[in-house]
C-alpha positions as CSV (number, residue, x, y, z in Angstrom):
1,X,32.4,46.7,159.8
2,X,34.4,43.5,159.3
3,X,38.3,43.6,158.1
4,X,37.8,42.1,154.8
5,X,34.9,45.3,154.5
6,X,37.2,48.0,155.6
7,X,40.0,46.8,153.3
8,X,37.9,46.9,150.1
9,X,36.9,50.4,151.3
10,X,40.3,51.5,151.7
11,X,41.6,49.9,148.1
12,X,38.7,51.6,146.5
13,X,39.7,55.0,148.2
14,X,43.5,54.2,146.8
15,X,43.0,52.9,143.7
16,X,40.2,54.3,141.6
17,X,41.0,53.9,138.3
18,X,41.1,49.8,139.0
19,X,38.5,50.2,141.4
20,X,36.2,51.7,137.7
21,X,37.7,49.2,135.7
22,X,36.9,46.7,138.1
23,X,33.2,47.7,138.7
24,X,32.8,47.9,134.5
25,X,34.1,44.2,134.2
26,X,31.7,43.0,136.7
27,X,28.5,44.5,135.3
28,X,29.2,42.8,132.0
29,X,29.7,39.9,133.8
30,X,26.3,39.9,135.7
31,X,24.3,42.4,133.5
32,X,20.9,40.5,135.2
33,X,22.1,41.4,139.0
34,X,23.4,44.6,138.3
35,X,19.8,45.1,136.4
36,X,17.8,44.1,139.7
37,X,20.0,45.8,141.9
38,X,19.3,49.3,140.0
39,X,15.6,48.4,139.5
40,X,15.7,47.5,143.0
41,X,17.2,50.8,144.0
42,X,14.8,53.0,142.0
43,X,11.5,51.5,143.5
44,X,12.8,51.5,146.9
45,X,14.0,55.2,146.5
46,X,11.2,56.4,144.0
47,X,10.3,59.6,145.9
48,X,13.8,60.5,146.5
49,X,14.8,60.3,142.7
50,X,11.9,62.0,141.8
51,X,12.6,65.2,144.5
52,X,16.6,65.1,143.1
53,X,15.3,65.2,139.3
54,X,12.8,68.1,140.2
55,X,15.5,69.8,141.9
56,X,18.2,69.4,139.6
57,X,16.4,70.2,136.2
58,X,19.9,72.2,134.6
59,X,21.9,69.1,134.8
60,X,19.5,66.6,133.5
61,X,18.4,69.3,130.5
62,X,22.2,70.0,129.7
63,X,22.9,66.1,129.8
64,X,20.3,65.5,127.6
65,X,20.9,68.2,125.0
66,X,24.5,67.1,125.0
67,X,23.8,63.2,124.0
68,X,21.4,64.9,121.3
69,X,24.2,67.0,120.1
70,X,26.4,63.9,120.0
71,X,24.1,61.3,118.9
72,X,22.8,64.3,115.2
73,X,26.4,64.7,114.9
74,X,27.0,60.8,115.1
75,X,24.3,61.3,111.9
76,X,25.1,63.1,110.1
77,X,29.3,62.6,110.1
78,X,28.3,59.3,108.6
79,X,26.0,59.9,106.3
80,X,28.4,63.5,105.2
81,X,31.8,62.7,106.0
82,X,33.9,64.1,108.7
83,X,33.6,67.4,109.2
84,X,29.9,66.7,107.6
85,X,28.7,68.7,104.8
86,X,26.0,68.9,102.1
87,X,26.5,66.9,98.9
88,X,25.1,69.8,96.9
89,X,27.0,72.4,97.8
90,X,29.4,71.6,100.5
91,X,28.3,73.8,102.9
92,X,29.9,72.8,106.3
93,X,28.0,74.5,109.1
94,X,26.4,72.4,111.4
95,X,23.3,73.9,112.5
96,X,22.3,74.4,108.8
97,X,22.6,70.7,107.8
98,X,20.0,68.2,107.1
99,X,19.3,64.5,106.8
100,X,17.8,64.2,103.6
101,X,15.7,60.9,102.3
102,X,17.0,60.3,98.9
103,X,13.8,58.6,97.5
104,X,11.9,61.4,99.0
105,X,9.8,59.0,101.4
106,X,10.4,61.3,104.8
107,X,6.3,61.4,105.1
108,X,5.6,58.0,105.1
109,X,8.9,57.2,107.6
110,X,8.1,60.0,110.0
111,X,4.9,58.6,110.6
112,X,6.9,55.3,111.7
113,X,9.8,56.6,112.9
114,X,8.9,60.2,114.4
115,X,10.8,63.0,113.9
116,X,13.9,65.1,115.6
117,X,15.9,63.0,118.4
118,X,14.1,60.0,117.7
119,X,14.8,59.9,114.4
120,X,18.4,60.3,115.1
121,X,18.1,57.4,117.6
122,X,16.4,55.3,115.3
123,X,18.9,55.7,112.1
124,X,22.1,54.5,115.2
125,X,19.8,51.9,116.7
126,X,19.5,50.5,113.0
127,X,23.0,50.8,112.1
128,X,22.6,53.7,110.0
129,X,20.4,52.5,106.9
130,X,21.0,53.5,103.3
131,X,18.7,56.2,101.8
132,X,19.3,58.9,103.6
133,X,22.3,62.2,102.8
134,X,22.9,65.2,104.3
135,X,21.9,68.2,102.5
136,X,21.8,71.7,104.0
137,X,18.7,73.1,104.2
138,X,18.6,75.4,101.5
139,X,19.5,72.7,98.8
140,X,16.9,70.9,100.9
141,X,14.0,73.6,100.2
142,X,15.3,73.3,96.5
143,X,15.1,69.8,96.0
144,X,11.5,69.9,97.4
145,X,10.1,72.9,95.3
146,X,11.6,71.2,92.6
147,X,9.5,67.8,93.7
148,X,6.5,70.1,94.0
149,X,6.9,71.9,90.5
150,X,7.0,68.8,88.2
């Protein structure tokens, strides 16, 4: 190992932090290298990412339900305010909440969009589009009887 080498090694060891921010800057600088480097790295090591992923299910199921967590409460705090609740009744409890389509479209849009996370992903990926509220689901079940009874 050169000098120059073991002196990066050693900054890196005492300063972190910079070491992060450092490492941040540079793949927004070269977004296309830091791309083929990790594409790179995942064909060459295929077998072994695969084994790690097979052997690590837990964290790769807890990441994921976390950034599902995040990315419905993302949803629905800007569609219902912060803490989000239902415009009907005000009902506050997360897990009962909804996203509602105001013009009562959802079955032609979950053939589009799908339903569940992707849904979710799809209303942040397009900037959170008009038409949609947050209802909980009981004034949910209402406003659809009420659709089915006229």
């Amino acid at each position: 190992m050169s000098n120059n080498l073991i002196y990066i090694k050693n900054w890196q060891r005492k300063y972190p932090e910079k070491n992060k921010e450092y490492q941040a800057r540079w793949r927004l600088r070269h977004p296309d290298k830091n791309h083929k480097f990790h594409q790179e790295y995942r064909d060459k090591n295929k077998g072994k990412i695969q084994t790690y992923r097979r052997n690590n299910l837990h964290l790769f199921r807890g990441y994921t339900k976390a950034n599902q967590h995040r990315a419905r409460k993302l949803v629905l705090e800007h569609y219902g305010g912060k803490p989000p609740k239902c415009v009907n009744c005000g009902c506050s409890i997360f897990d009962c909440l909804d996203i509602d389509h105001i013009y009562n479209n959802g079955s032609k849009e979950r053939k589009k969009q799908g339903t569940g996370t992707s849904f979710v992903k799809w209303l942040i990926s397009n900037n959170f589009p008009s038409g949609y509220q947050i209802l909980c689901r009981n004034c949910n079940w209402l406003k659809y009887i009420k659709l089915l009874r006229k």
